[in-house]
MIDOSE-1310 file (N, C-alpha, C; in nm, 2 decimals, decimal comma, always signed):
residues 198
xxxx	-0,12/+4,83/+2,02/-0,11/+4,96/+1,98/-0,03/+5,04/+2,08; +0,07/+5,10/+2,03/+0,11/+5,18/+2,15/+0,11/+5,34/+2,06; +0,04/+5,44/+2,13/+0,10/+5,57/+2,11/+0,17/+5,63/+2,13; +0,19/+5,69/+2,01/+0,32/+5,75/+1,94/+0,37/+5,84/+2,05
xxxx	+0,29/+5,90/+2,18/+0,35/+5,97/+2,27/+0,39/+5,90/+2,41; +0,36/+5,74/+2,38/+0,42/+5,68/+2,49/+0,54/+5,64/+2,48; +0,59/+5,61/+2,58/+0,74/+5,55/+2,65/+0,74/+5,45/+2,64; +0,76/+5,34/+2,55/+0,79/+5,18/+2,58/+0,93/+5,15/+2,52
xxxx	+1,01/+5,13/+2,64/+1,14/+5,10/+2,60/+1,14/+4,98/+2,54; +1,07/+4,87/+2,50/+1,11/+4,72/+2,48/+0,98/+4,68/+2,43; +0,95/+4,69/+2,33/+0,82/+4,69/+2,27/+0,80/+4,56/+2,25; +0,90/+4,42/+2,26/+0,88/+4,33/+2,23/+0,83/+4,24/+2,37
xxxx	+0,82/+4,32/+2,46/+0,81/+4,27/+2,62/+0,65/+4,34/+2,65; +0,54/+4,36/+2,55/+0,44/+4,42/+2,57/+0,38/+4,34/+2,46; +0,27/+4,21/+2,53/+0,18/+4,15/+2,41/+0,12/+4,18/+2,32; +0,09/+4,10/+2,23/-0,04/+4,13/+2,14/-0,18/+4,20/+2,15
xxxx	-0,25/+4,28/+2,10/-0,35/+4,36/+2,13/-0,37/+4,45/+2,25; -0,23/+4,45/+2,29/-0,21/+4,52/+2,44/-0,20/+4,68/+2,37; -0,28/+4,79/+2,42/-0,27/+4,93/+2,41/-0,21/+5,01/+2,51; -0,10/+5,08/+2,46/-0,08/+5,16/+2,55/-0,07/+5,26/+2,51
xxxx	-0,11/+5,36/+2,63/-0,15/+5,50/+2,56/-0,08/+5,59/+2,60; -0,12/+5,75/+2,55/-0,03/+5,83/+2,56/+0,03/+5,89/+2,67; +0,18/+5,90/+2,72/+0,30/+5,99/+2,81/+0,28/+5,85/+2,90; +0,25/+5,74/+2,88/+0,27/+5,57/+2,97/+0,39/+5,60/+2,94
xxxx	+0,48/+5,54/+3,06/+0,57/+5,47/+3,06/+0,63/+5,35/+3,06; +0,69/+5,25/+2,99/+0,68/+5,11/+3,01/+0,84/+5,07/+3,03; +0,92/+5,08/+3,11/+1,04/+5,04/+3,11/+1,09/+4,90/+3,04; +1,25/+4,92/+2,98/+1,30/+4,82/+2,99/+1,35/+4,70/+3,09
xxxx	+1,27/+4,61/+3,08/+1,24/+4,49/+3,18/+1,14/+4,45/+3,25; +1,07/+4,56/+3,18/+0,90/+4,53/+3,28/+0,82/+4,44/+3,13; +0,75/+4,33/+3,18/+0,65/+4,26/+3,11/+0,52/+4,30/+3,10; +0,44/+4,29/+3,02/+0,29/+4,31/+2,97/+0,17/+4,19/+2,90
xxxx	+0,15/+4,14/+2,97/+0,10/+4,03/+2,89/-0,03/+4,07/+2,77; -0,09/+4,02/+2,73/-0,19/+4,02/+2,59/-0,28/+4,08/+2,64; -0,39/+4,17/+2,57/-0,56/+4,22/+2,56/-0,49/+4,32/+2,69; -0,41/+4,40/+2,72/-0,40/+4,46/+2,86/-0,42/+4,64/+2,80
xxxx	-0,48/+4,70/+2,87/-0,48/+4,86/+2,87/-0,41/+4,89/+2,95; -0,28/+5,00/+2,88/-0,19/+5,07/+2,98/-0,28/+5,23/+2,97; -0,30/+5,31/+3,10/-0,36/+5,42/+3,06/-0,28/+5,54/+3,02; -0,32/+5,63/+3,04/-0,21/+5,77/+3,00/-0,14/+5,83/+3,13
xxxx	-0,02/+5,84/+3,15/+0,07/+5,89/+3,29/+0,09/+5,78/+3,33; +0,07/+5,61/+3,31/+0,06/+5,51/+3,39/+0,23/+5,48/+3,37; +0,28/+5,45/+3,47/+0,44/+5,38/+3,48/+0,46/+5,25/+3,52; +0,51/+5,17/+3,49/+0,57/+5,03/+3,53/+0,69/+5,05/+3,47
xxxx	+0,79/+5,02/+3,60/+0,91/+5,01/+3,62/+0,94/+4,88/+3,58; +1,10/+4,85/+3,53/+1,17/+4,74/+3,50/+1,15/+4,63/+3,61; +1,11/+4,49/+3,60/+1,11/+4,40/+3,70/+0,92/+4,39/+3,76; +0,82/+4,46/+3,66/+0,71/+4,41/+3,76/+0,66/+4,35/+3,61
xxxx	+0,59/+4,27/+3,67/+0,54/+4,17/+3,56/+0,37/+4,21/+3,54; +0,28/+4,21/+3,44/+0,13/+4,26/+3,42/+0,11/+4,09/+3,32; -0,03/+4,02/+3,38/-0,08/+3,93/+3,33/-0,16/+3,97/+3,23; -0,26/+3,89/+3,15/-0,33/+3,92/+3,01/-0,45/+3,97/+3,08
xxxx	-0,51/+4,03/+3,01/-0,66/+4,10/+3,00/-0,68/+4,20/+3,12; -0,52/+4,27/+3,16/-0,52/+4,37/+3,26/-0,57/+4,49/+3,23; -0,68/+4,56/+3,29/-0,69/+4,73/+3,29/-0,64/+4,79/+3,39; -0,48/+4,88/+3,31/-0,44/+4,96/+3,43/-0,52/+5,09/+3,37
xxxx	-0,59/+5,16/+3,45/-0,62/+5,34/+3,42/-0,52/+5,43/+3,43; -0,54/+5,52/+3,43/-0,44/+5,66/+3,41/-0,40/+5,67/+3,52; -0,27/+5,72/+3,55/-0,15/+5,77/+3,64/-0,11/+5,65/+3,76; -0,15/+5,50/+3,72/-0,11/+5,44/+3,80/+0,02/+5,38/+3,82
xxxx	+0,13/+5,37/+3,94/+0,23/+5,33/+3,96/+0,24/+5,21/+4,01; +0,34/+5,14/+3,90/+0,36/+4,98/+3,91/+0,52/+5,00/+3,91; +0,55/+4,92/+4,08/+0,72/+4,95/+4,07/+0,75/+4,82/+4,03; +0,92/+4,76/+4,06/+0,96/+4,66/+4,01/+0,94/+4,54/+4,19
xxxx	+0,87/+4,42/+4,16/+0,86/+4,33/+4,26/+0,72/+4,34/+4,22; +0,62/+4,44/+4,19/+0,47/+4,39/+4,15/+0,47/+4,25/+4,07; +0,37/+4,21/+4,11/+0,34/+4,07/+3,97/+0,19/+4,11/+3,99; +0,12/+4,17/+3,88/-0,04/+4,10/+3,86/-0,07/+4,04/+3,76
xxxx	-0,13/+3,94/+3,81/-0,24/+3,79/+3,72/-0,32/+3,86/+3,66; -0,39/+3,73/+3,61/-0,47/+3,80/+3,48/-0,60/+3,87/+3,53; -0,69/+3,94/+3,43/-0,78/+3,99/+3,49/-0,83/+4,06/+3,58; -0,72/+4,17/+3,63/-0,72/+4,23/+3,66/-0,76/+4,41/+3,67
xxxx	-0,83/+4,43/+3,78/-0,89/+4,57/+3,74/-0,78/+4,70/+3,86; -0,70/+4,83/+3,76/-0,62/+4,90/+3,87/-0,69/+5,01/+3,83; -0,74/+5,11/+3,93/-0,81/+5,22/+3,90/-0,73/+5,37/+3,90; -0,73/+5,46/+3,86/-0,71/+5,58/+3,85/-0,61/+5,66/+3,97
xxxx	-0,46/+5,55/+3,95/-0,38/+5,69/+4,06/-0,42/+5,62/+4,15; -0,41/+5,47/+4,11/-0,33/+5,38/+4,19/-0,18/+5,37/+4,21; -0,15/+5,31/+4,37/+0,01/+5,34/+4,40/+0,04/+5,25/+4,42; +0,15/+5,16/+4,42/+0,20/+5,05/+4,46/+0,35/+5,06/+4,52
xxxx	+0,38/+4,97/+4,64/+0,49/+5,02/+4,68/+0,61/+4,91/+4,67; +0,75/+4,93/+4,74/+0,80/+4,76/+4,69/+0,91/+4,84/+4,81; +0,95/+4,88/+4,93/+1,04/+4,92/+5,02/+0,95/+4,94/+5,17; +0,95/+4,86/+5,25/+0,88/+4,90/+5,40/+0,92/+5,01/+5,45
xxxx	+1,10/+5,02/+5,42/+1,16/+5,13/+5,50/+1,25/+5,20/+5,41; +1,15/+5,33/+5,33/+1,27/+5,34/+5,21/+1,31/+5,47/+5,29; +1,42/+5,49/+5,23/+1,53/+5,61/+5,20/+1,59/+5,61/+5,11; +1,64/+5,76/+5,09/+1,67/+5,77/+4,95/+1,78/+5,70/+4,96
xxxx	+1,81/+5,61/+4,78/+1,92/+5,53/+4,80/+2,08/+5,63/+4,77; +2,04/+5,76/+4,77/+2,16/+5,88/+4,74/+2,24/+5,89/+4,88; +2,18/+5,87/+4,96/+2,18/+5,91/+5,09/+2,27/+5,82/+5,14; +2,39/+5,92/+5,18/+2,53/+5,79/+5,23/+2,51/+5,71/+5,37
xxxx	+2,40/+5,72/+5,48/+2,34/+5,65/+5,54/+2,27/+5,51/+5,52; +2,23/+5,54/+5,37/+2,15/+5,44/+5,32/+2,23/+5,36/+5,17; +2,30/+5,39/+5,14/+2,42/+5,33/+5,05/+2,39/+5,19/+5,07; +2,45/+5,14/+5,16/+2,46/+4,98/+5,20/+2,39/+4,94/+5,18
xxxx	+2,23/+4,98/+5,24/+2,13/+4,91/+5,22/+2,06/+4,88/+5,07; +2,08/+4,98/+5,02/+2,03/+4,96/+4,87/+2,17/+4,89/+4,75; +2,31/+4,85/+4,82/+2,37/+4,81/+4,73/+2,31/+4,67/+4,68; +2,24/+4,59/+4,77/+2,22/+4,46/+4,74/+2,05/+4,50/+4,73
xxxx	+1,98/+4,44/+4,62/+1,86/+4,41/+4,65/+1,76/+4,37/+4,74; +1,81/+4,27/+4,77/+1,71/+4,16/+4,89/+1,71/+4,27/+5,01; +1,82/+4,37/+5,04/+1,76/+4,41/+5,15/+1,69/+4,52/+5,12; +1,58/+4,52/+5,06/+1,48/+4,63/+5,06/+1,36/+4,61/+4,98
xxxx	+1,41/+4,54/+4,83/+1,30/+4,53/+4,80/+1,17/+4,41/+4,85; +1,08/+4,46/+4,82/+0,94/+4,34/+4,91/+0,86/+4,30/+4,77; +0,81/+4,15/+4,75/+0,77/+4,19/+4,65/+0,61/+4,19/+4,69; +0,52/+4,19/+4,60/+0,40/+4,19/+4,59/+0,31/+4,13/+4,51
xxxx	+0,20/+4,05/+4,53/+0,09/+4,00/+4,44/-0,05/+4,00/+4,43; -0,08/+4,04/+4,32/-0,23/+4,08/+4,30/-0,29/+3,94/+4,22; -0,37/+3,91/+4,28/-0,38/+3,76/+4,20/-0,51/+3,79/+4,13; -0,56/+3,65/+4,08/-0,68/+3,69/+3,92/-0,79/+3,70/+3,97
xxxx	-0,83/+3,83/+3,87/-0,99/+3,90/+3,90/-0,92/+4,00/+4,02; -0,88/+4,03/+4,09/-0,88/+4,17/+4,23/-0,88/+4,27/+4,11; -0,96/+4,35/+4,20/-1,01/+4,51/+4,15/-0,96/+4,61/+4,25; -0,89/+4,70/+4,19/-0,84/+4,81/+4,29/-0,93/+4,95/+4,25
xxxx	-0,95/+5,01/+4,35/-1,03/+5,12/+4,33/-0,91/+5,27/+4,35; -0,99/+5,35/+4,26/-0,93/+5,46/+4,23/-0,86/+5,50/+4,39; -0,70/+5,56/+4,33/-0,61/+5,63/+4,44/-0,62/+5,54/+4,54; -0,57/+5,40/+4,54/-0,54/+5,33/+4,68/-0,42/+5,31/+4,69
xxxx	-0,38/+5,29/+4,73/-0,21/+5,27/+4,79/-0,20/+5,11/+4,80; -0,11/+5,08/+4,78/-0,07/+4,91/+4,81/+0,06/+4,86/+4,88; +0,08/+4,91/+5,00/+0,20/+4,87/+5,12/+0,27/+4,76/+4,97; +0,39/+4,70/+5,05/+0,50/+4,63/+5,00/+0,48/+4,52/+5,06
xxxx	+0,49/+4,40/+4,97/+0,52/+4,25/+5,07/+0,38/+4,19/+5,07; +0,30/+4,18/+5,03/+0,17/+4,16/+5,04/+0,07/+4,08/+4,92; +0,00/+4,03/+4,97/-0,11/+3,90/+4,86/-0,21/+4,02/+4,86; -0,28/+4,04/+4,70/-0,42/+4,07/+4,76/-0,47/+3,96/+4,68
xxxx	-0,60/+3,87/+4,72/-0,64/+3,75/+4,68/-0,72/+3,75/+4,59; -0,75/+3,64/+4,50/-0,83/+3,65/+4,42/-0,94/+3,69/+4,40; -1,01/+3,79/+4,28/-1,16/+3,87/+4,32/-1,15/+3,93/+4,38; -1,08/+4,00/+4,49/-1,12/+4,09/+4,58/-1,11/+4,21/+4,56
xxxx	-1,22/+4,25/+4,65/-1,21/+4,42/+4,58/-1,12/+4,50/+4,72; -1,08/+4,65/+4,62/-0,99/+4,71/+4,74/-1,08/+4,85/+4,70; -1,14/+4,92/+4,83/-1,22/+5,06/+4,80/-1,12/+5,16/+4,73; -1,20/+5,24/+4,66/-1,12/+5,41/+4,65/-1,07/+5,45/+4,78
xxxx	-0,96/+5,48/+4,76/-0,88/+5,57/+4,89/-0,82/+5,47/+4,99; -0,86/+5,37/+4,94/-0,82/+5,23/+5,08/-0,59/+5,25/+5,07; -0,57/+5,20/+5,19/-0,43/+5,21/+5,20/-0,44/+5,09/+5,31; -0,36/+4,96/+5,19/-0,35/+4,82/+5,19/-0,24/+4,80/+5,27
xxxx	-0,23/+4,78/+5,42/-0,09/+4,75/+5,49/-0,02/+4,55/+5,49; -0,21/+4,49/+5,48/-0,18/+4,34/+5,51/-0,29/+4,25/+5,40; -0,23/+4,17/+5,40/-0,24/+4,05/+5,30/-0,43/+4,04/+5,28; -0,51/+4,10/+5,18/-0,67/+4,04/+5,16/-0,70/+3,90/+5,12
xxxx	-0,77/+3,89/+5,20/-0,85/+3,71/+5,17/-0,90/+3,71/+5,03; -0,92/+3,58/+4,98/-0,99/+3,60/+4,85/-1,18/+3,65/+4,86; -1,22/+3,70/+4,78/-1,29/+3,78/+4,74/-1,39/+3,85/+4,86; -1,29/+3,90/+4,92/-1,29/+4,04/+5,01/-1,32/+4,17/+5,01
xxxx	-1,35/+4,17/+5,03/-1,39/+4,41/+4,99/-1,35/+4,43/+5,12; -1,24/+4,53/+5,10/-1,19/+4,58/+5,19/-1,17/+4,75/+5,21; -1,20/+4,82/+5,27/-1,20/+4,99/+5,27/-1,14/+5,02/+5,41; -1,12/+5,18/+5,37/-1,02/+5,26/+5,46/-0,86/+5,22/+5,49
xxxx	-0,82/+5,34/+5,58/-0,70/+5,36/+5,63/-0,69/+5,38/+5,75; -0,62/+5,20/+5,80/-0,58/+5,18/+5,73/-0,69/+5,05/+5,66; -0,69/+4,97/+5,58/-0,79/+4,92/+5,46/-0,86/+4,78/+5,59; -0,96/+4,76/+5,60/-0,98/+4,68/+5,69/-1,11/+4,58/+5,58
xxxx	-1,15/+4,42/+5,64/-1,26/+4,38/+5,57/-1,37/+4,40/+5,61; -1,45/+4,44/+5,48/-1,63/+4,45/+5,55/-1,73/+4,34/+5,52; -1,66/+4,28/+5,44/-1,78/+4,20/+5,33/-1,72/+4,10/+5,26; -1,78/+4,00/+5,19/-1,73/+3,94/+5,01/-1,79/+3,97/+4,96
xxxx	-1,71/+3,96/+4,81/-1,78/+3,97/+4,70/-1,75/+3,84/+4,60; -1,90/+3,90/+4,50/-1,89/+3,80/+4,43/-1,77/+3,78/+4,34; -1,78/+3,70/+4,21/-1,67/+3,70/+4,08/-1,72/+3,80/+4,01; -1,87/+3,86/+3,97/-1,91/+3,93/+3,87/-1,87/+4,09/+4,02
xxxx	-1,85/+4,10/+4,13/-1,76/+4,20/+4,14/-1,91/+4,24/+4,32; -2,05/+4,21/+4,30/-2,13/+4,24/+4,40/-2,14/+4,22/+4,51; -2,16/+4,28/+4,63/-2,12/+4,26/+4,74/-2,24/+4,12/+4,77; -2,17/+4,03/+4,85/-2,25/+3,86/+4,91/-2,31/+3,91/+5,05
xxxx	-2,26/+3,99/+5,12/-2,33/+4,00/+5,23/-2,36/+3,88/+5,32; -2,21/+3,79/+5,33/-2,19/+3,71/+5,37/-2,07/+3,66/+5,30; -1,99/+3,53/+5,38/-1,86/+3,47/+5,33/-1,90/+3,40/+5,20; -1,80/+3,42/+5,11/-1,79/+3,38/+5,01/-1,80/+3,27/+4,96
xxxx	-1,72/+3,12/+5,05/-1,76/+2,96/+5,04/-1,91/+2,97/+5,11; -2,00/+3,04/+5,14/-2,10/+3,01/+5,23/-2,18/+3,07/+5,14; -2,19/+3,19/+5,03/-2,30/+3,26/+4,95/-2,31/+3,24/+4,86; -2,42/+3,21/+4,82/-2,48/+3,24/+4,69/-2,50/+3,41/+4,63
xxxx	-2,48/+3,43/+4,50/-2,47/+3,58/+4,48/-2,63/+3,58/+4,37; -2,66/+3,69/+4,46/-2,84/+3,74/+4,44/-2,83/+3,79/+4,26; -2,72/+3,88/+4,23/-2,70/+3,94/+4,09/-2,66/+3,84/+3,99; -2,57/+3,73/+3,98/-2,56/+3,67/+3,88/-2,56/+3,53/+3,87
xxxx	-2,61/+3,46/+3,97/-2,62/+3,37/+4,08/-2,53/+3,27/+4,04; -2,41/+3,28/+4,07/-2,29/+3,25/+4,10/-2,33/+3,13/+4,24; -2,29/+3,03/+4,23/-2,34/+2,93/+4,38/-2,16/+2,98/+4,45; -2,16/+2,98/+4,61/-2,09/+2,99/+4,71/-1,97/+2,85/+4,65
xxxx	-2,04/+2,72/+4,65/-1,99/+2,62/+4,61/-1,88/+2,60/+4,43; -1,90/+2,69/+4,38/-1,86/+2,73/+4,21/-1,70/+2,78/+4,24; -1,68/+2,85/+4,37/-1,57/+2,94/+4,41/-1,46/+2,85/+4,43; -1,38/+2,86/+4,41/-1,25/+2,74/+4,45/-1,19/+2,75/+4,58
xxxx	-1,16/+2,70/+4,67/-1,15/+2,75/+4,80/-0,97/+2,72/+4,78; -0,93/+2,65/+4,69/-0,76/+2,67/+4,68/-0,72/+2,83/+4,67; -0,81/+2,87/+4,58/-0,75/+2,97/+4,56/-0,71/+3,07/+4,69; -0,76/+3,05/+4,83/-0,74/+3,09/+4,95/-0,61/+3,09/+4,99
xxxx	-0,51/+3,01/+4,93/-0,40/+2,99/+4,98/-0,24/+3,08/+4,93; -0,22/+3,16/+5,02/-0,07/+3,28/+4,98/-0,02/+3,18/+4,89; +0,03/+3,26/+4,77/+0,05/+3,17/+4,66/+0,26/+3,20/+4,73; +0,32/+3,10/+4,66/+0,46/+3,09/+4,69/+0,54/+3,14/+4,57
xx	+0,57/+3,29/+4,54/+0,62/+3,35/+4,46/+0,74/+3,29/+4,39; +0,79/+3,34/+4,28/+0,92/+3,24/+4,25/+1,04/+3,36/+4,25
């Protein structure tokens, strides 16, 4: 479903039962995979890719170099970035740099199950790992371990968490989870590894 007041340039680049809602913008070249909620004010730029069963919420910014997997949770006025050292590309200082791609843009990956919490920021160049959670307000400069909870600015680790999302209060291959009892051992420990982008 998309509403009649959203923006989707390429309606055929946005899956099955995927809703998007009203004043979204969905550019030409950006992908959306299946069962995903786009919220209202939410933008994705041409070149970032959204896996299936994604919730983005309202006014979140997805530029081009994002990739999120499936299962994914982005909360409310979330920011995402893709330039370490931007300037405006108008700017005849900066001309050069932005003629070619590679020098600027960074890409980024949100791998399956990470949960972002309302208004966090997401640096450029960066893994966040599978499961992991990122606090409200957190501003993400370096790469999260898998199922990590990480808060502040800049975003630092305090904890793991489980898959159903509860804090382990202890490392993740090492815990069993008290709320859904999930075994430490159930976890895949591959999934630990910076995935190799294509």
């Amino acid at each position: 479903m998309i509403h009649p007041k959203a923006l989707v340039d390429d309606s055929e680049a946005i899956g099955c039962e995927t809703n998007v809602w009203a004043f979204a913008h969905v550019m030409a070249g950006a992908r959306i995979g299946d069962h995903c909620s786009v919220g209202d004010h939410a933008f994705v730029e041409s070149g970032a890719v959204v896996g299936n069963r994604v919730t983005i919420k309202n006014s979140v910014l997805i530029w081009e170099g994002v990739v999120i997997e499936d299962d994914v949770f982005v909360g409310p006025a979330v920011v995402f970035t893709n330039d370490r050292f931007p300037r405006s590309p108008r700017a005849a200082i900066a001309s050069s740099k932005y003629s070619v791609k590679s020098n600027w843009l960074e890409e980024t990956l949100v791998r399956q199950g990470c949960s972002i919490g309302a208004s966090a920021t997401i640096g450029p160049g960066i893994v966040l790992g599978p499961y992991c959670m990122i606090g409200a307000g957190a501003v993400v400069t370096h790469d999260v371990e898998p199922y990590s909870l990480v808060v502040g600015a800049p975003a630092r680790r305090i904890d793991s968490v489980c898959s159903c999302g509860q804090r382990l209060f202890g490392h993740y291959l090492r815990t069993d989870c008290m709320s859904c009892g999930e075994s430490a051992t159930s976890r895949d420990p591959l999934k630990s590894a910076r995935t190799t982008r294509a």
